[in-house]
N, C-alpha and C positions, 0 to 999 in steps of 0.2 A: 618339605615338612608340612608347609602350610595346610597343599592338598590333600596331604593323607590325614590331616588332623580334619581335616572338614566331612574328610569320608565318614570317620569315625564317631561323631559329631551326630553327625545324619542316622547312623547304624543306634547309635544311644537314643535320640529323637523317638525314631522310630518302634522302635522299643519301649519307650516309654507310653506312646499312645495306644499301643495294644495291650499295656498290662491294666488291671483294676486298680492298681496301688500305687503311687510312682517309686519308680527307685532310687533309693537314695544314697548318694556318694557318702564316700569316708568320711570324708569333710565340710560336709552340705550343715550348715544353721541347722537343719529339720531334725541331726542326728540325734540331738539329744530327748526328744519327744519319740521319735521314732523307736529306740532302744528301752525308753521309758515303757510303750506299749506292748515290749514285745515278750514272749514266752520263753523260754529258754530255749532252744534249738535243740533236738536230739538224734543222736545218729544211733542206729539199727543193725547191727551186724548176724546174718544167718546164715548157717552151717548145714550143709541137706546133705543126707547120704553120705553121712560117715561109716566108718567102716566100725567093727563092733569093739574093736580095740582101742578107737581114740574113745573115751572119756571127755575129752574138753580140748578145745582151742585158744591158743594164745594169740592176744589179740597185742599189738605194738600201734601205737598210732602217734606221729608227732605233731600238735599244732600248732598253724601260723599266727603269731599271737603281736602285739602293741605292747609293750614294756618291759621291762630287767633283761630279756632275752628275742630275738626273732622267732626261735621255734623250742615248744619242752614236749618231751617226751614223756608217754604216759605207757600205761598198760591195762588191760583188763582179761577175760575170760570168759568163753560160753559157757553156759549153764546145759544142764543133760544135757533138754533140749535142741540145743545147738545154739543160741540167742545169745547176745550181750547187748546192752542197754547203754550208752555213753550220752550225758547230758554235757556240753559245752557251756564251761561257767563263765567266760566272758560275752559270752552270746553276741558276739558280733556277725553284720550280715556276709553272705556268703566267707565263708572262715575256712580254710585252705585247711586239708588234714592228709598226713600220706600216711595210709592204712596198710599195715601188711597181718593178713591175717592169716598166719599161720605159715605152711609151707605153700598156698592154695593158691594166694590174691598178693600183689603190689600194684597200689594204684593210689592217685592223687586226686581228692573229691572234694566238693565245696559242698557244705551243708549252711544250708540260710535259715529254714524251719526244723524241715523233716526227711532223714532221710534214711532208706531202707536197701543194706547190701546185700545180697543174696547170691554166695557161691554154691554151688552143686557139686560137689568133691565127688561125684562119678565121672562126672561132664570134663572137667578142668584138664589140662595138660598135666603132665607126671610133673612135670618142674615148676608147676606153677603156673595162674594167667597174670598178664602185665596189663593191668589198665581196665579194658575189657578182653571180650571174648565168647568162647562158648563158655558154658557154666557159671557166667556172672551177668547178674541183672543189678539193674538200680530201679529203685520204685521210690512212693512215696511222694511229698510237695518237691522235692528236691531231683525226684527220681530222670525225667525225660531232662532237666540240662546237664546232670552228671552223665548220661548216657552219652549225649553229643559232646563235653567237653572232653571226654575220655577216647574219645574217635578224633574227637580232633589232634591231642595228643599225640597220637600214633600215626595221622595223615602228613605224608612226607617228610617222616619225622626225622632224618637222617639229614635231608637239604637244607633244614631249617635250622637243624643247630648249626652245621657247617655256614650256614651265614649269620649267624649270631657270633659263631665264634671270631669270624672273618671282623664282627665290628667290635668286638673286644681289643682283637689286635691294631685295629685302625684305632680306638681309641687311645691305647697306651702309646701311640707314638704320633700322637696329636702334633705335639710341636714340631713335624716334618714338614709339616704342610701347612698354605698358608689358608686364612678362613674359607674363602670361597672353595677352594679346591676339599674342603676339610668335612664343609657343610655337604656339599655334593656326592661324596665317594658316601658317607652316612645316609645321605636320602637313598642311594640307588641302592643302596642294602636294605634299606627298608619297604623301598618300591618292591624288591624281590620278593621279600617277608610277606609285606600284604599281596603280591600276587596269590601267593599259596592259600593265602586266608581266602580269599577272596574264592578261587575254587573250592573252597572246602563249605565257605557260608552258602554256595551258589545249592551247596544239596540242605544247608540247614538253615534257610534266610531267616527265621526267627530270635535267631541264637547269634546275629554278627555285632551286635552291640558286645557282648564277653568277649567273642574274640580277639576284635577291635582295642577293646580296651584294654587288656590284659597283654597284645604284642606293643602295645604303645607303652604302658608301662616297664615293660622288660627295654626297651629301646631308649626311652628318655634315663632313666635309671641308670644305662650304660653310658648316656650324654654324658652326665654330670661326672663321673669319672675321670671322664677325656679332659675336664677341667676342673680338676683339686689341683688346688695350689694357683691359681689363676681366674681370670675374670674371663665369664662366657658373653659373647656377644649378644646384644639387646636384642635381638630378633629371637634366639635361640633360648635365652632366658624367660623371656616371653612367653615363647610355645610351648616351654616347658612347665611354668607357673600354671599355665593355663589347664595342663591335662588333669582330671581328677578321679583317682582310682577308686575301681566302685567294689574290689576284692579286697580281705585281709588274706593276702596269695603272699608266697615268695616275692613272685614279681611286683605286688600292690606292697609289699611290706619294704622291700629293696629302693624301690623309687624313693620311698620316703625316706631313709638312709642316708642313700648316695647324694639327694637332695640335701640333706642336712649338712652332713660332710661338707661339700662342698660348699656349703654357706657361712661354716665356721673354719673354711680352711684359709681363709683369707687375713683372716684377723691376727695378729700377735697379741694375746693377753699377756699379761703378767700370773704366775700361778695363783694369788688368791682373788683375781677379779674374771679368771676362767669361765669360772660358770655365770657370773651375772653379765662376764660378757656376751654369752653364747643367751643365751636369754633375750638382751635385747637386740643383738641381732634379727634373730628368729623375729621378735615384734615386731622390727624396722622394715623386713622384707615384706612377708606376709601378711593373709588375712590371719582373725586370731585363732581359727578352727584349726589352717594347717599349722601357725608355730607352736599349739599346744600338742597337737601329734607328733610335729618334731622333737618337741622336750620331752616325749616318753621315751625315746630313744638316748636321753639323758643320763635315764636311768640305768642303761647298761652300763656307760664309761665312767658313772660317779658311786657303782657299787661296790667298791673297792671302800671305800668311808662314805657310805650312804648316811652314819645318824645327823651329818651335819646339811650335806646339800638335796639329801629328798625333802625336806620341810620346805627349803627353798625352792624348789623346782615344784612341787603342788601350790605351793604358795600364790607361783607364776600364773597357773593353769586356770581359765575360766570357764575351759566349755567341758560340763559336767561328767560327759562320758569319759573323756580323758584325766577328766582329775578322780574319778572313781578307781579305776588305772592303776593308777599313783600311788592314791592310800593304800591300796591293796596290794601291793610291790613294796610299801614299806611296811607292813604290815608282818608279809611272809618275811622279808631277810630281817627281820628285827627278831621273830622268830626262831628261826634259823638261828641266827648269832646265839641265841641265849639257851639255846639245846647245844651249839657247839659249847662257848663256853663253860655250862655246866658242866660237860663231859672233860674238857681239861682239869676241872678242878679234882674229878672222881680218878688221875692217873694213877695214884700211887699205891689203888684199890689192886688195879691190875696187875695177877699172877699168869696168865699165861697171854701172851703177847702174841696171835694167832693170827696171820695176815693170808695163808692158802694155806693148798698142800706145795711143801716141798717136792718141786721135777727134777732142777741139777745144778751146777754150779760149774760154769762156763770159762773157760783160762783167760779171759779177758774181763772178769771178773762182776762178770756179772749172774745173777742168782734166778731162778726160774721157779714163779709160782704158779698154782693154778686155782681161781675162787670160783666156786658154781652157787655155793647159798650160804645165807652170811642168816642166824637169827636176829641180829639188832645191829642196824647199822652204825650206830652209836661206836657201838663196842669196837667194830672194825677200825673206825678211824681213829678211836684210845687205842688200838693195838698198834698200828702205825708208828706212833707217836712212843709207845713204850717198846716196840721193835729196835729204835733209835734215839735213845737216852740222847739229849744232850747235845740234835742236831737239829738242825731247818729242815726243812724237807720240798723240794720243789716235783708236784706230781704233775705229772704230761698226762690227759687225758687220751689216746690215738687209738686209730684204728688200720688196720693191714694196709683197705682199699682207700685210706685216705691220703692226695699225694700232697699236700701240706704239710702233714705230718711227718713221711718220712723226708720232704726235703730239709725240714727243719732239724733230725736229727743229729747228723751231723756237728752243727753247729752244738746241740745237748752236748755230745761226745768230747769234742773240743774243748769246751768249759769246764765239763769233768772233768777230764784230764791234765789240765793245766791247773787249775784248783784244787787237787786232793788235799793239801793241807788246810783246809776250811771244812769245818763242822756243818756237812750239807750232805744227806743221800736227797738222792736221784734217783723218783718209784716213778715204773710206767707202766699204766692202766689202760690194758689194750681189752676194747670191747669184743665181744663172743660174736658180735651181729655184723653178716655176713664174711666171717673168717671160719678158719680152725686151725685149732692147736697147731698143727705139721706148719701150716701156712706163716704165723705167727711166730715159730721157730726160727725158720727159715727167715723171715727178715730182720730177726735179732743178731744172728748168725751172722749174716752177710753185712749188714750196717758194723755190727760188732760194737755195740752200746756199752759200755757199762752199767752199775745201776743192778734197783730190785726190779724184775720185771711179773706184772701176774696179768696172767689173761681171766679178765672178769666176764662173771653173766651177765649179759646188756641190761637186765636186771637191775645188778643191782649197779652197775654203771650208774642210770641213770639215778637213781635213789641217792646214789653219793653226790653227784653233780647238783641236784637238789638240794642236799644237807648241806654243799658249799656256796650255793647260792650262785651257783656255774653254770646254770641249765645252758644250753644250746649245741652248736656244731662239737667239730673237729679240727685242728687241736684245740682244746682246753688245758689250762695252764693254771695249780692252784698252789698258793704259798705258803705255807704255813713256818713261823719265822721262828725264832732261836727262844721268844717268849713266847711262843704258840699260838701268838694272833695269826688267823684265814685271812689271805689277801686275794683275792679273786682276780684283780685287772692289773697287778703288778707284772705281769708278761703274756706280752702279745706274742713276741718273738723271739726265740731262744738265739737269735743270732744278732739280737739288737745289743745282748750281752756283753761285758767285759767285767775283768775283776772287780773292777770297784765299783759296776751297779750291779752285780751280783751281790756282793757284800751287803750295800742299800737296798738289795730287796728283801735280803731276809734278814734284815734286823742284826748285822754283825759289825 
């Protein structure tokens, strides 16, 4: 580890001395000056040579962000033109975005200033380009490292997961082996990893500091897994302390996670000393830049009853960018809570309780809807709510191609089932983005779920995940309980379940 971490080291150095600015990590003192001077970042999406029947392009972009969530998903739209304009309101430096625009582009871009995407819908493959290609340029301040990180991407990009995957599974069964043997088999996977980097910077030597730093972060990030619930050896902790991600990326946003995790998986609190335990942890370890970035990640698992421990956790926070963060996460679900609220109180308003259209009703008893546009989203989740007088409601967020989801079901199934006598439907909110209908069918069918089921426009998916204060992945899991309090982080795991913490989760 040492020596790859020295490479990488050099690769940032060097980099540094040829740029005019220097750059500055996540967690670098400088950040809060630096962020202080800087302009909002915007990203640039153009559409050439459309055909005379599209009108407009929809634009899907989800980003990598620091607070309540790892990644929200947004939307926007070309104008005639072909253009759309997207300004990044956290402005943080290079800020991880996976753009799908349209049927045309999927591709993963870092925008730091400025940056300018430009598909050519003549040029493009019929199914679409991945990443790069023909018919896609980047331009702009941002334009020439999104070109090479987007090649980089796709260079050997099959050997490379297949040894990432390879240190997943060496991770999870850590305690087979003993340290030496343990640290070893992880170096030579990563000796592998940077070989490939390494041919790949040989064509772009300007650009091996990102590389560099971004496989090291995916790799230490996988460390720290290998030991939750356990103490990592001082050498390994060390090297690990030591790396400092210079992306809000997946992988820069995961290190800090997994790193957290594992710094509070050690500890036994008692439930009301929880979070000021996990607090001064954080202090005890670290400098104070990384544990205030780790308490933003606070914010996810204490959103569930944010009004009491987000005062606490900004409270904690000294370095300004991070406590800006903060305010502003409590800000929106405070929000949030008081537009859901409201809408409980308007139920008894509600005459027609409209949650899709009716498809069919299933001998296993579950009910098939279909929602493509909702005018107020408000109204949808009061219809929810007056669909089912008099129940809790626990909604699965999923998706077709997500295998979390369907492993999880199951377990759904099982609790339904054995629980019918409890005032509780079971609504599943399967997203439109990359499925369809047939597809969708077909794995209700075959799992044989019970439950309402409605396949949503990723639309307004995401708009609801929003109004619940849910933003991120798949599954999502949201509660709303027998007094109609939203509980967002009452289930990680439909299989963690049994009757009587189902009963305690929704309030029966």
């Amino acid at each position: 580890m040492k020596n790859l971490l020295l490479i990488a080291l050099m690769c940032c150095c060097n980099y540094l001395n040829a740029q005019n600015s220097p750059l500055v990590a996540i967690e670098d003192k400088k950040m809060d000056a630096y962020l202080a001077g800087r302009k909002p970042a915007t990203l640039t999406i153009e559409i050439k040579n459309l055909p005379d029947s599209v009108k407009k392009v929809n634009i899907k972009y989800t980003l990598v962000q620091f607070g309540g969530s790892l990644q929200v998903t947004k939307y926007a739209e070309t104008n005639a033109a072909g253009l759309a304009k997207i300004i990044l309101d956290q402005n943080l430096p290079y800020q991880q975005v996976w753009l799908s625009a349209g049927d045309y582009l999927y591709a993963g871009i870092y925008v730091n200033t400025g940056l300018i995407v430009t598909v050519d819908a003549h040029k493009v493959p019929k199914d679409g380009a991945y990443m790069i290609g023909e018919g896609v340029s980047y331009s702009g301040n941002d334009g020439e490292f999104n070109t090479v990180m987007n090649k980089k991407s796709l260079f050997r990009k099959n050997e490379r997961e297949g040894l990432f995957n390879d240190l997943r599974a060496l991770c999870n069964s850590r305690r087979k082996y003993a340290v030496d043997a343990f640290t070893f088999k992880t170096d030579s996977i990563l000796k592998l990893v940077k070989n490939i980097d390494n041919e790949f910077i040989a064509g772009f030597p300007n650009y091996g500091w990102a590389v560099s730093n971004e496989t090291l972060s995916d790799f230490y990030g996988n460390i720290c897994t290998a030991y939750w619930n356990d103490i990592m050896p001082t050498q390994v902790f060390n090297e690990i302390n030591a790396h400092h991600p210079l992306f809000t990326s997946n992988d820069g946003g995961l290190f800090y996670r997994y790193l957290g995790i594992y710094s509070l998986s050690k500890g036994r609190f008692k439930n009301e000393e929880k979070l000021s335990g996990a607090i001064k942890v954080f202090d005890s370890l670290y400098t104070q830049q990384r544990s205030d970035l780790l308490k933003l990640y606070l914010l996810e698992t204490e959103k569930d009853s944010y009004a009491r421990p987000y005062p606490v956790i900004i409270n904690s926070i000294k370095t300004s960018w991070c406590k800006k963060i903060a305010i502003n996460e409590l800000t929106k679900v405070n929000a949030n809570q008081k537009r859901i609220d409201s809408v409980f109180a308007l139920s008894k308003k509600l005459e027609d309780a409209n949650i899709g259209t009716p498809l069919m009703k299933l001998p296993f008893d579950a009910s098939l809807y279909k929602l493509d546009t909702v005018a107020n989203i408000d109204n949808f989740i009061l219809s929810l709510r007056s669909k089912f007088p008099n129940k809790a409601l626990i909604i699965d967020f999923w998706a077709t191609w997500c295998a979390p989801c369907i492993a999880d079901m199951p377990y759904s199934k099982s609790l339904h089932e054995k629980n019918k006598d409890l005032p509780i439907e079971y609504i599943y909110l399967c997203t439109s983005s990359g499925s369809s209908m047939d597809l969708w069918k077909n794995r209700i069918g075959d799992l044989q779920i019970p439950g309402t089921h409605i396949f949503v426009n990723d639309k307004i998916i995401s708009r609801l995940k929003t109004a619940f204060n849910s933003e991120g992945g798949f599954p999502t899991y949201v509660v709303i309980d027998i007094n109609g309090k939203v509980n967002q982080k009452k289930i990680t795991f439909m299989g963690a379940l049994d009757r009587d913490s189902v009963k305690k989760t929704v309030g029966l």
